[in-house]
N, C-alpha and C positions, 0 to 999 in steps of 0.2 A: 538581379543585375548589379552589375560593379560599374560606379559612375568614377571618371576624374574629380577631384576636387575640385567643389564650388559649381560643378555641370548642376542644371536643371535635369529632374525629372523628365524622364519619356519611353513613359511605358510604352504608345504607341507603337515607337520605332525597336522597343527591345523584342516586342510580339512582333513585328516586322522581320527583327533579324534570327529570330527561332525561326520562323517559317522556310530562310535563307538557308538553315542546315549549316554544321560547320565547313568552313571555307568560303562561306557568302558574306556578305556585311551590306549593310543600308549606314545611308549617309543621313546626319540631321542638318537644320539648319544653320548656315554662317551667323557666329554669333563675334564680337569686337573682345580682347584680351589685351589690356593693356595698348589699346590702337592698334592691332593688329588682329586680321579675318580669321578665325576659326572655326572648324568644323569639327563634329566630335563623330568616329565612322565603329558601329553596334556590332560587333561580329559573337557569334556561340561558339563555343567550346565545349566539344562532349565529355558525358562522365566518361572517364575510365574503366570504373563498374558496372556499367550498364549499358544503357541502350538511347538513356535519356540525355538530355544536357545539364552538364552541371553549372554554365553560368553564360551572361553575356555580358563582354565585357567592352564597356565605352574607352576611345584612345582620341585624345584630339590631335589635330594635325594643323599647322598654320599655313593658310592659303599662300601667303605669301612665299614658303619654301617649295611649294608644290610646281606652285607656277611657273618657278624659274626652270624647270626641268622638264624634259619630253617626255609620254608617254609610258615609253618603257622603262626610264628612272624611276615614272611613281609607279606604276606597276611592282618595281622594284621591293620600292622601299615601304611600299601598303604587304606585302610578301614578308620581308625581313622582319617587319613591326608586328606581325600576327605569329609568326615562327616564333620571336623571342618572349612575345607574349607569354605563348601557349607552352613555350618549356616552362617559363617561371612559373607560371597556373600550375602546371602539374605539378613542379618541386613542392610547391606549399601546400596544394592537396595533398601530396604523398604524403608527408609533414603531416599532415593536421589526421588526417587517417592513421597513422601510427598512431599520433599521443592519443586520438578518440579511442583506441584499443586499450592499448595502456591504460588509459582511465576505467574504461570498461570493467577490465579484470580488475585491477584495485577494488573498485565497487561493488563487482561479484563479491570479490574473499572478504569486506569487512559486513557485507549483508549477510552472508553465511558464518561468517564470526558471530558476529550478532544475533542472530537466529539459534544457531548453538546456546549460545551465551543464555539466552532465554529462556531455552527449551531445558537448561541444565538446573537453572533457578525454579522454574515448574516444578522438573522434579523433586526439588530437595519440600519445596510446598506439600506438594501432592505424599511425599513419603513419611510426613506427620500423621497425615490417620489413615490405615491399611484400607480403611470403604470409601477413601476417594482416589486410591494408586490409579493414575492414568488422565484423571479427572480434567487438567487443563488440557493434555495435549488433545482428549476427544473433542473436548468443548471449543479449542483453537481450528478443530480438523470440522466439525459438524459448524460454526460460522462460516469457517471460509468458503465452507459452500453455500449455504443460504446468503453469502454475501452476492456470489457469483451466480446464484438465482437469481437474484432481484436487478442485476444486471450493473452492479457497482464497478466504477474503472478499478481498473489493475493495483493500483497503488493503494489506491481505499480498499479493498479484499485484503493486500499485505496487512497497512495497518491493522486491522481488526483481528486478524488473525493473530497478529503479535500481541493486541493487547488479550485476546482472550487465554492465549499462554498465560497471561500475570494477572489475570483477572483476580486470581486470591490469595495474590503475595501478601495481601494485607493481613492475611491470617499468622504470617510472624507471629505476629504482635498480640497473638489472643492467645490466653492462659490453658493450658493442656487440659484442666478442669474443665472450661466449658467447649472447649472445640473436639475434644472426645467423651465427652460425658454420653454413657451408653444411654440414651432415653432422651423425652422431649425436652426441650430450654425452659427455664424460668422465666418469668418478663425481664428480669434483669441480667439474667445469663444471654436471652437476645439483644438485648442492649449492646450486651460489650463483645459479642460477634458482629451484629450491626455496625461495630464502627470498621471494618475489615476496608473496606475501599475507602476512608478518608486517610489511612493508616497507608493503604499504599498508596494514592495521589502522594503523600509527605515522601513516602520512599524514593519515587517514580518522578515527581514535579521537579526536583532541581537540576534533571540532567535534559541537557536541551534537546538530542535525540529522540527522547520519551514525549515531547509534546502535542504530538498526537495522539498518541496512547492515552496520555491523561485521561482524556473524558470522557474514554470510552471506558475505564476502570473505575471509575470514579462514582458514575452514573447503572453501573449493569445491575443491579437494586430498582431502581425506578421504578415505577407504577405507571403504565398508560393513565390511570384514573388520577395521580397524585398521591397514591397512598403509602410509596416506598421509599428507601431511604440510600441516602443520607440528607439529602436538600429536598425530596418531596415534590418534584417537579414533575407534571405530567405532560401525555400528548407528543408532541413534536418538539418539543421544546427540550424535550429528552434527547442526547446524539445518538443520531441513527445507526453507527457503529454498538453502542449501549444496548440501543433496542437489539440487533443482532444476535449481541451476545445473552443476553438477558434469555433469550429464548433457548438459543442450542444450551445455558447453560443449565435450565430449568428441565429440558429432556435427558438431559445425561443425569443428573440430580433423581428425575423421575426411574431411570431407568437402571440406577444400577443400587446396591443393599447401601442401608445405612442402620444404624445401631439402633433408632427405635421402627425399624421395618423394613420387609425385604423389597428389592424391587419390583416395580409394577410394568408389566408387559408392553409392549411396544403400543400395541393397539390401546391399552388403558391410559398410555402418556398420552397417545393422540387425543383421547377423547377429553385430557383434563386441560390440554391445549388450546383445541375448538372453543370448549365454554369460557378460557379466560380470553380469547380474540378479543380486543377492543374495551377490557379493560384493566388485565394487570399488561397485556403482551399486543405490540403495535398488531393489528390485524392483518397488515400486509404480509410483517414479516413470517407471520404464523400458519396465513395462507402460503404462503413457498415454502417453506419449513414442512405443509403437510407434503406436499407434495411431492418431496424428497422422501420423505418416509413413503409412499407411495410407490413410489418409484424405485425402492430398494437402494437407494444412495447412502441411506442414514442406517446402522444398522447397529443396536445399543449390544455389549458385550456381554456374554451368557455370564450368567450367575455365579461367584467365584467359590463359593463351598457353602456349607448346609446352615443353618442359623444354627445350631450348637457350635457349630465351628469360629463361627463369624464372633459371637460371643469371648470363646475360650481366647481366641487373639488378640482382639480387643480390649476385653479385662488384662491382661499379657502385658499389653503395653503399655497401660495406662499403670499398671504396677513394675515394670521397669523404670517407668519413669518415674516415678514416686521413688523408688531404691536408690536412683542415680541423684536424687535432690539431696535427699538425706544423708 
C-alpha cells in the first residue's frame, strides 16, 4: 500500500479495497488537516503484468471541497483523481521495470565475468601438476550439488561453488619441489603445503567480493574431530560451505592418479568416505554426498593413461621446470 504523507496505517481498509477490484475504493475515516475534514479514499491498481494487483493507493480528499458540489461533480472528480493517478502509477512502474531490467542484465554479465574470471585462475592452479588438470572445476561441479542436496538457497550453492573453483589458489605459493614431488610428503614438506589455504585467504581476503568465499577456502582442511588445518577447528564450528567442499574435494583427490598412487575406484572412495562420516567429514554432508554417487550424479573421470606414463610426465615437468630456473 502507498499511503499520503503523514496518513495512519490501515491495513483493514487496504484488504477492504483489494476486495473492491480495480475501479472500487472504500473510504476511511474523517480525520482534521490543519482544521479542515479529511478523508483519505483506498482504491487498487492492477499489475500490468499480471493478473494480480500491483498496489493500493491512499488519495485524501478535503470534505469541505466535496461538499460544496453535487453529486455528479464528485463523481466527477473521485473519476478524474483515479484516471490521473493510475497514469502516473503506470509511468513509474514502467520506469522502474525498465531500470529493474537494466540492472538485471548488468548483473548477469559481471556474474558471468566473474565466474569466467575464476574459472580461468582454477585453470592456470590446476595446470601446475598434470594429476590434478580439471581438479577444481570437478570439485566446484561435485559441491554445487551436494550443496543443492542438502537443500542450501540459491545464493549459498553459488558461493560455495565459487569458492571450491579457488579452493587451491593457495598452492601459488608452494614450492614445485614439494607440490610435485612424485612420492609421499615429508612432515615438513606437509607443513609447507599445509599452509595452501592461509596463503589464499591472504590472496582472496582484501578484495570485498571474495568475503564469502573466504571461509569457505580458508577452512576446506578442517577436521570434524579438530585435527586439521590451518586453525584446528572442529564440528560446526567449521563453515558449512568448508565442510561441502572438504568432501567433494576429498572424492575427486580419491578418485583420480596422483604421483605416489593411482586412483581408487568409485565404490572404494565411497567406502573410505562412510568410515571417515563424523569424524574427519560433517556426516550429513557425506550422507548426501553418498547418495549422489548412488544415484549416478557424481561420476569421477576414467583414468588418464597407464602409471609408466603418468610418471614419464611427471618427471617431464618437473625437469622443465628445473631447466627454466637454471
Amino acid at each position: 500500500p502507498i499511503f499520503p504523507a503523514g496518513a495512519g496505517r490501515q491495513p483493514d481498509l487496504v484488504a477492504s479495497a483489494m476486495r473492491a477490484q480495480e475501479g472500487g475504493y472504500v473510504t476511511g475515516p474523517v480525520h482534521d488537516v490543519d482544521g479542515d475534514a479529511v478523508f483519505t479514499a483506498y482504491s487498487p491498481f492492477a499489475n500490468p503484468n499480471g493478473n494480480g494487483i500491483a498496489a493500493v493507493i491512499g488519495i485524501d480528499f478535503w470534505r469541505s471541497q466535496l461538499d460544496a458540489q453535487d453529486a455528479p461533480v464528485v463523481q466527477f472528480i473521485f473519476r478524474a483523481t483515479w484516471t490521473a493517478s493510475t497514469l502516473i502509477f503506470i509511468s513509474l512502474l514502467a520506469l522502474a521495470i525498465a531500470a529493474q531490467r537494466e540492472l538485471n542484465r548488468r548483473q548477469h554479465l559481471a556474474d558471468e565475468t566473474f565466474t569466467q574470471t575464476m574459472t580461468g585462475i582454477a585453470a592456470i592452479v590446476d595446470k601446475r601438476d598434470p594429476y590434478t588438470a580439471g581438479h577444481s572445476r570437478r570439485v566446484s561441479e561435485y559441491a554445487v550439488k551436494l550443496a543443492q542436496r542438502i537443500k542450501l538457497k540459491p545464493s549459498f550453492v553459488k558461493t560455495i561453488g565459487d569458492a571450491a573453483l579457488l579452493h587451491d589458489i593457495g598452492k601459488i605459493g608452494i614450492p614445485d619441489a614439494v607440490l610435485l614431488k612424485p612420492g609421499s610428503l615429508e612432515r615438513h614438506e606437509r607443513e609447507i603445503i599445509g599452509q595452501h589455504p592461509e596463503i589464499a585467504s591472504a590472496i582472496l581476503g582484501n578484495i570485498e567480493a571474495m568475503s564469502e568465499i573466504v571461509p569457505c577456502v580458508l577452512h576446506h582442511h578442517e577436521r570434524w574431530d579438530g585435527r586439521g588445518y590451518p586453525k584446528k577447528i572442529a564440528g560446526e564450528s567449521i563453515p558449512l560451505g568448508a565442510r561441502v567442499i572438504a568432501v567433494a574435494d576429498t572424492y575427486d583427490a580419491m578418485t583420480t592418479d596422483r604421483p605416489y598412487r593411482r586412483a581408487l575406484t568409485s565404490d572404494r572412495a565411497r567406502e573410505e568416505l562412510v568410515r571417515g562420516a563424523g569424524v574427519q567429514w560433517d556426516a550429513g554432508c557425506v550422507t548426501a554426498f553418498i547418495q549422489l554417487i548412488d544415484a549416478g550424479q557424481v561420476v569421477p573421470p576414467p583414468p588418464a593413461m597407464n602409471s609408466e606414463e603418468l610418471a614419464r610426465l611427471f618427471g617431464q615437468q618437473i625437469s622443465l621446470r628445473a631447466d627454466a630456473v637454471n
